[in-house]
C-alpha positions in Angstrom: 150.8 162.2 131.1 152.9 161.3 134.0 153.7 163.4 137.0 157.0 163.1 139.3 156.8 164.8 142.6 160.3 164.9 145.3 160.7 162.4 147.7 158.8 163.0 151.1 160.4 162.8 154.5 157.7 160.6 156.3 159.6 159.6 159.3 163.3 159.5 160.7 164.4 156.4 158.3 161.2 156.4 156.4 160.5 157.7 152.7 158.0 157.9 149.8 157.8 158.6 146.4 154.3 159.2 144.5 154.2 159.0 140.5 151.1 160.2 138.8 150.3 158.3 135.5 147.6 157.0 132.9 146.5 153.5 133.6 143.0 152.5 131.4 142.1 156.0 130.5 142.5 157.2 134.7 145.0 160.0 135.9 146.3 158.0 139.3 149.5 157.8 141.6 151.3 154.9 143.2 154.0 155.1 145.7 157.4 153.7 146.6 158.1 153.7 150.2 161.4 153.5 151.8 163.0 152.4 154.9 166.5 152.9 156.2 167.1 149.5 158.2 169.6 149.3 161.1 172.6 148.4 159.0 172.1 151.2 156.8 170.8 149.6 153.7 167.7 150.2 152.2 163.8 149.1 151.8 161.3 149.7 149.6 158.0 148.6 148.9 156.6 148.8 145.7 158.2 150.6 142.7 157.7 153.8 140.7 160.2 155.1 137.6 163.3 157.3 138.9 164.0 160.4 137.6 167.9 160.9 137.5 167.9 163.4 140.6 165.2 161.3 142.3 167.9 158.0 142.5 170.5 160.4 143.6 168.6 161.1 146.4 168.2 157.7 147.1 171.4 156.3 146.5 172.4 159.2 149.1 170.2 157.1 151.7 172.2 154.4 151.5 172.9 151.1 149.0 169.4 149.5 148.1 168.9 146.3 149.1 165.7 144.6 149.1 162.6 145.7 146.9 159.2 144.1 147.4 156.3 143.6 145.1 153.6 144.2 147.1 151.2 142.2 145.9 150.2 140.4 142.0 148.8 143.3 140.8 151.3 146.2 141.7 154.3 145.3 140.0 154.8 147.2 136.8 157.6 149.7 137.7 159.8 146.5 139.6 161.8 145.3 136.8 163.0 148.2 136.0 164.0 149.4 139.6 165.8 146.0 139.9 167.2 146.8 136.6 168.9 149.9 138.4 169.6 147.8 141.6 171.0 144.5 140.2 172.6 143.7 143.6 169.2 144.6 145.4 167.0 141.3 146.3 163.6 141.1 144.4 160.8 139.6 146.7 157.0 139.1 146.2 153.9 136.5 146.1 154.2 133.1 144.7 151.1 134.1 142.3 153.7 137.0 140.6 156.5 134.5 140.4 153.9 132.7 138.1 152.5 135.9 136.2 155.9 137.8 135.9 158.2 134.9 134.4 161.0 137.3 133.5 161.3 138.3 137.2 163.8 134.9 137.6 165.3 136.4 140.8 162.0 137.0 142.6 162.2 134.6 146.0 158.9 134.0 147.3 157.9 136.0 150.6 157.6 133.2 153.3 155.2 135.1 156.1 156.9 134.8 159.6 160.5 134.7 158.3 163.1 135.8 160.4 165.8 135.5 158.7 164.9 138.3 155.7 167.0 140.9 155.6 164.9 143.3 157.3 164.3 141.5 160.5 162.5 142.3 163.0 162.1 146.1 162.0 159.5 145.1 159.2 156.5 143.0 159.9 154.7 141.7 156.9 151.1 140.2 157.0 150.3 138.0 154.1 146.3 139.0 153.9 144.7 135.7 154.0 141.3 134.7 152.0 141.4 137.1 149.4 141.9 134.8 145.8 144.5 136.0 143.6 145.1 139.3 145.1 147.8 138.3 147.7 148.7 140.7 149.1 151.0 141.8 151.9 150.2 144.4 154.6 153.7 146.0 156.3 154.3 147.6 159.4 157.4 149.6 159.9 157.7 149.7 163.4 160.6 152.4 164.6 158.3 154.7 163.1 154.5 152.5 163.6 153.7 153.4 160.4 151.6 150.7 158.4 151.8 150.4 154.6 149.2 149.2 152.5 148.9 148.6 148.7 144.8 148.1 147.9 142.8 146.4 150.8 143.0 149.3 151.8 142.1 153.1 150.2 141.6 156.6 150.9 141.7 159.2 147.8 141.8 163.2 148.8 142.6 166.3 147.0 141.9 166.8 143.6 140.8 164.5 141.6 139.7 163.7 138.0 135.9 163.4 136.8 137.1 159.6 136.1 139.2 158.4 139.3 135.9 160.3 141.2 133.2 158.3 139.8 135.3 155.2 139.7 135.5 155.9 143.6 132.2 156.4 143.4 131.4 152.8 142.5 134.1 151.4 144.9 134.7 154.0 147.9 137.6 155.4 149.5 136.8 158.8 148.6 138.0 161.3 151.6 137.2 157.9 153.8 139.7 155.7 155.0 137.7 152.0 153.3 138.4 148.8 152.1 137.0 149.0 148.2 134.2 147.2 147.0 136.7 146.2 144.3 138.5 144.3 147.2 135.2 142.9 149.2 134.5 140.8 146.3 137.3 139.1 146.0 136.6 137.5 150.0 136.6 133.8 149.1 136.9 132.7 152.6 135.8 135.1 155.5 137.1 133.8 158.5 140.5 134.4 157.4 140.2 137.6 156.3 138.8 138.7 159.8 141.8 136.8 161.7 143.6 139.2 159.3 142.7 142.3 159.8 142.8 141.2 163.8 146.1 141.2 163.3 146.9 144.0 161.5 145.0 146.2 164.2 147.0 144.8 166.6 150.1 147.0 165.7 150.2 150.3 167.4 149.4 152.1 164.0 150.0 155.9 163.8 150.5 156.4 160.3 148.8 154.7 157.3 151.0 155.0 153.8 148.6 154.2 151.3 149.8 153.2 147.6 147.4 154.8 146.3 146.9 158.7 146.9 147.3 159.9 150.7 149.5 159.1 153.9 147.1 159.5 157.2 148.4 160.9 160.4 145.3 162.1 161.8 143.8 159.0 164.2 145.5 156.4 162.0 144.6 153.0 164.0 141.0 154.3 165.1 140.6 155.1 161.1 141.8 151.3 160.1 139.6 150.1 162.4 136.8 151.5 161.5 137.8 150.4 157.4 138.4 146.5 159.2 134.8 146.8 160.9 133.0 145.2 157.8 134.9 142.2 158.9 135.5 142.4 162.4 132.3 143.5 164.1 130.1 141.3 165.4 
Protein backbone atom coordinates (compact mmCIF):
# COMPACT_ATOMS: atom_id res chain seq x y z
CA UNK A 1 0.00 0.00 0.00
CA UNK A 2 1.30 3.39 -0.60
CA UNK A 3 1.67 6.17 1.82
CA UNK A 4 1.66 10.12 0.99
CA UNK A 5 2.90 12.34 3.68
CA UNK A 6 2.89 16.72 3.22
CA UNK A 7 5.62 18.39 1.94
CA UNK A 8 8.52 19.34 4.47
CA UNK A 9 9.99 22.75 4.95
CA UNK A 10 13.81 21.68 4.97
CA UNK A 11 15.29 24.96 4.44
CA UNK A 12 14.43 28.60 3.19
CA UNK A 13 14.02 27.59 -0.71
CA UNK A 14 14.45 23.93 0.00
CA UNK A 15 11.69 21.13 0.00
CA UNK A 16 10.98 17.33 0.28
CA UNK A 17 8.43 14.98 -0.42
CA UNK A 18 8.58 11.19 0.96
CA UNK A 19 6.24 8.43 -0.67
CA UNK A 20 5.96 5.14 1.08
CA UNK A 21 5.34 2.19 -1.27
CA UNK A 22 5.75 -1.66 -2.08
CA UNK A 23 8.73 -2.40 -4.23
CA UNK A 24 9.67 -6.57 -4.31
CA UNK A 25 7.51 -7.50 -1.39
CA UNK A 26 9.35 -4.29 0.97
CA UNK A 27 7.30 -1.32 2.58
CA UNK A 28 10.01 1.64 1.61
CA UNK A 29 10.00 5.59 0.94
CA UNK A 30 11.78 7.69 -1.72
CA UNK A 31 11.92 11.33 -1.80
CA UNK A 32 11.63 14.29 -4.13
CA UNK A 33 13.53 17.21 -3.15
CA UNK A 34 12.98 20.70 -4.16
CA UNK A 35 14.88 23.87 -4.64
CA UNK A 36 13.68 27.39 -5.31
CA UNK A 37 16.62 28.78 -7.60
CA UNK A 38 17.28 32.53 -7.80
CA UNK A 39 14.91 33.27 -10.61
CA UNK A 40 12.18 31.73 -8.90
CA UNK A 41 11.70 28.53 -10.82
CA UNK A 42 11.96 25.34 -9.51
CA UNK A 43 14.31 22.06 -8.76
CA UNK A 44 13.84 18.79 -8.02
CA UNK A 45 15.69 15.74 -7.71
CA UNK A 46 14.21 12.62 -8.03
CA UNK A 47 10.37 12.00 -8.46
CA UNK A 48 7.55 10.67 -6.36
CA UNK A 49 3.52 10.48 -7.54
CA UNK A 50 1.56 13.92 -6.71
CA UNK A 51 -1.44 13.89 -4.90
CA UNK A 52 -3.73 16.79 -6.31
CA UNK A 53 -3.12 19.08 -3.10
CA UNK A 54 0.56 18.01 -3.00
CA UNK A 55 1.17 19.78 -6.84
CA UNK A 56 -0.81 22.66 -5.57
CA UNK A 57 1.50 23.21 -3.16
CA UNK A 58 4.19 23.06 -5.44
CA UNK A 59 2.99 24.85 -8.31
CA UNK A 60 2.45 27.62 -5.47
CA UNK A 61 6.45 27.48 -5.13
CA UNK A 62 6.88 28.55 -8.32
CA UNK A 63 6.78 27.08 -12.25
CA UNK A 64 8.84 23.77 -12.33
CA UNK A 65 11.54 23.73 -14.38
CA UNK A 66 14.16 21.21 -14.29
CA UNK A 67 13.72 17.53 -12.85
CA UNK A 68 16.64 15.22 -12.43
CA UNK A 69 16.93 11.43 -12.42
CA UNK A 70 19.23 10.93 -10.00
CA UNK A 71 20.84 8.08 -10.99
CA UNK A 72 19.77 4.60 -13.45
CA UNK A 73 18.06 3.09 -10.88
CA UNK A 74 15.75 5.77 -9.32
CA UNK A 75 13.63 6.80 -12.02
CA UNK A 76 10.22 5.22 -11.84
CA UNK A 77 8.00 8.10 -10.78
CA UNK A 78 9.96 10.74 -13.66
CA UNK A 79 7.81 10.24 -16.55
CA UNK A 80 4.98 10.78 -14.98
CA UNK A 81 6.14 14.16 -13.15
CA UNK A 82 7.39 15.30 -16.58
CA UNK A 83 4.02 14.20 -17.82
CA UNK A 84 2.58 16.95 -15.34
CA UNK A 85 5.48 19.40 -16.21
CA UNK A 86 5.81 19.19 -20.01
CA UNK A 87 7.61 22.54 -20.17
CA UNK A 88 10.02 21.30 -17.24
CA UNK A 89 13.58 19.95 -18.59
CA UNK A 90 14.26 16.17 -17.98
CA UNK A 91 18.02 15.45 -17.08
CA UNK A 92 19.84 12.23 -15.98
CA UNK A 93 22.84 9.64 -16.70
CA UNK A 94 23.66 8.56 -20.16
CA UNK A 95 23.17 4.85 -18.91
CA UNK A 96 19.08 5.91 -18.31
CA UNK A 97 18.93 7.57 -21.67
CA UNK A 98 19.79 3.93 -22.84
CA UNK A 99 17.50 1.96 -20.23
CA UNK A 100 14.50 4.47 -20.37
CA UNK A 101 13.97 4.86 -24.32
CA UNK A 102 10.62 6.62 -23.91
CA UNK A 103 12.29 9.41 -21.90
CA UNK A 104 13.25 11.16 -25.61
CA UNK A 105 13.64 14.55 -23.91
CA UNK A 106 16.17 13.32 -21.24
CA UNK A 107 19.65 15.47 -22.07
CA UNK A 108 22.47 13.85 -20.57
CA UNK A 109 23.97 15.53 -17.27
CA UNK A 110 27.50 16.84 -18.39
CA UNK A 111 29.46 17.14 -14.77
CA UNK A 112 31.06 20.65 -14.48
CA UNK A 113 28.45 22.43 -16.68
CA UNK A 114 27.83 25.89 -16.12
CA UNK A 115 25.56 26.66 -18.25
CA UNK A 116 22.44 24.39 -16.61
CA UNK A 117 19.87 26.14 -15.47
CA UNK A 118 20.64 25.95 -12.00
CA UNK A 119 24.06 27.45 -12.04
CA UNK A 120 26.12 27.86 -9.61
CA UNK A 121 23.48 27.27 -6.76
CA UNK A 122 23.61 23.36 -7.39
CA UNK A 123 26.75 21.45 -7.50
CA UNK A 124 26.41 17.94 -8.86
CA UNK A 125 29.15 15.19 -8.44
CA UNK A 126 28.98 12.47 -10.97
CA UNK A 127 30.29 9.46 -8.42
CA UNK A 128 33.08 8.01 -10.42
CA UNK A 129 34.01 4.10 -10.47
CA UNK A 130 30.94 2.68 -9.42
CA UNK A 131 29.66 0.46 -12.92
CA UNK A 132 26.25 1.02 -13.95
CA UNK A 133 25.03 2.78 -10.91
CA UNK A 134 25.88 6.39 -11.95
CA UNK A 135 24.97 8.29 -9.87
CA UNK A 136 24.99 11.87 -8.96
CA UNK A 137 25.67 13.41 -5.50
CA UNK A 138 24.07 17.28 -5.15
CA UNK A 139 24.87 19.93 -2.98
CA UNK A 140 22.51 22.71 -2.54
CA UNK A 141 24.52 25.30 -1.29
CA UNK A 142 22.33 28.51 0.05
CA UNK A 143 21.22 26.12 2.44
CA UNK A 144 24.75 23.40 2.47
CA UNK A 145 22.54 20.77 2.40
CA UNK A 146 23.87 17.59 0.39
CA UNK A 147 21.44 15.13 -1.37
CA UNK A 148 22.09 11.74 -1.91
CA UNK A 149 20.11 8.89 -3.72
CA UNK A 150 21.94 5.33 -2.61
CA UNK A 151 25.80 5.62 -2.01
CA UNK A 152 24.71 6.68 0.69
CA UNK A 153 21.97 5.32 3.52
CA UNK A 154 20.63 5.80 6.88
CA UNK A 155 17.17 4.07 7.79
CA UNK A 156 15.48 5.26 11.37
CA UNK A 157 12.10 5.00 12.94
CA UNK A 158 9.95 2.20 12.28
CA UNK A 159 10.53 -0.17 10.20
CA UNK A 160 9.26 -3.52 8.72
CA UNK A 161 10.55 -7.11 9.71
CA UNK A 162 11.62 -7.05 5.88
CA UNK A 163 13.34 -3.50 5.18
CA UNK A 164 15.19 -4.53 8.82
CA UNK A 165 16.73 -7.62 7.92
CA UNK A 166 17.37 -6.43 4.42
CA UNK A 167 19.45 -3.59 6.31
CA UNK A 168 20.69 -6.11 8.12
CA UNK A 169 22.60 -7.71 5.24
CA UNK A 170 23.54 -4.22 3.79
CA UNK A 171 23.70 -1.56 6.71
CA UNK A 172 22.45 1.80 7.14
CA UNK A 173 20.37 0.95 9.98
CA UNK A 174 20.26 4.10 12.55
CA UNK A 175 24.06 4.58 10.95
CA UNK A 176 24.79 7.08 8.52
CA UNK A 177 26.81 4.08 5.77
CA UNK A 178 27.53 3.41 2.35
CA UNK A 179 25.56 -0.13 1.76
CA UNK A 180 27.20 -3.20 1.07
CA UNK A 181 24.80 -3.26 -1.90
CA UNK A 182 26.92 -0.21 -3.11
CA UNK A 183 30.61 -1.47 -2.07
CA UNK A 184 30.28 -4.12 -4.58
CA UNK A 185 29.65 -2.42 -7.23
CA UNK A 186 33.52 -0.44 -6.78
CA UNK A 187 35.06 -1.45 -10.18
CA UNK A 188 37.79 1.06 -9.84
CA UNK A 189 38.92 2.38 -6.34
CA UNK A 190 40.91 5.24 -6.91
CA UNK A 191 38.12 7.06 -8.35
CA UNK A 192 35.74 6.46 -5.99
CA UNK A 193 38.04 7.79 -3.15
CA UNK A 194 38.83 11.13 -5.40
CA UNK A 195 35.01 11.09 -5.08
CA UNK A 196 34.09 11.07 -1.99
CA UNK A 197 37.21 13.70 -1.40
CA UNK A 198 35.22 15.88 -3.07
CA UNK A 199 32.06 15.53 -1.80
CA UNK A 200 33.50 16.09 1.84
CA UNK A 201 34.85 19.03 0.70
CA UNK A 202 31.50 20.98 0.72
CA UNK A 203 30.60 22.48 3.99
CA UNK A 204 27.80 19.86 4.62
CA UNK A 205 25.19 20.53 7.32
CA UNK A 206 22.41 18.61 6.28
CA UNK A 207 22.28 15.14 4.46
CA UNK A 208 18.67 14.52 2.43
CA UNK A 209 18.75 10.98 1.95
CA UNK A 210 16.38 9.33 -0.75
CA UNK A 211 15.80 6.87 1.17
CA UNK A 212 14.21 7.25 4.74
CA UNK A 213 15.79 10.25 6.94
CA UNK A 214 17.20 13.87 6.51
CA UNK A 215 20.39 14.36 9.13
CA UNK A 216 20.95 17.60 10.87
CA UNK A 217 22.69 16.33 13.77
CA UNK A 218 26.83 16.47 12.75
CA UNK A 219 26.02 16.03 9.12
CA UNK A 220 29.73 16.37 7.49
CA UNK A 221 31.47 14.59 10.53
CA UNK A 222 28.66 11.70 9.86
CA UNK A 223 29.55 11.57 5.88
CA UNK A 224 32.86 11.29 6.70
CA UNK A 225 32.85 8.75 8.80
CA UNK A 226 30.32 6.69 5.95
CA UNK A 227 33.40 7.93 3.12
CA UNK A 228 36.20 6.49 5.62
CA UNK A 229 36.06 2.89 3.96
CA UNK A 230 37.41 4.70 1.07
CA UNK A 231 39.30 7.51 2.34
CA UNK A 232 41.35 6.40 5.22
CA UNK A 233 44.59 5.41 4.84
Amino acid sequence: MSQTTSWQALAPDLWSLNYGFRNTGLQVSTRMTVARLRDGSLFAHSAVPLTPAQKQFLDGLGPLRCIVAPSTMHHLFVADLAALYPEARLYGPAGLRRKRPDLQNLQVLEPGDAALPWGCELSHLRFEGLGLLQESLWFHHASGTLIATDILQCWQGPLSLGVRLYLGLTGGHQRLTVPRTVRLLVKDKPAVTRCAQAVLQWPIERVVLLHNSVLEDKALERVAEAFSIWTAA
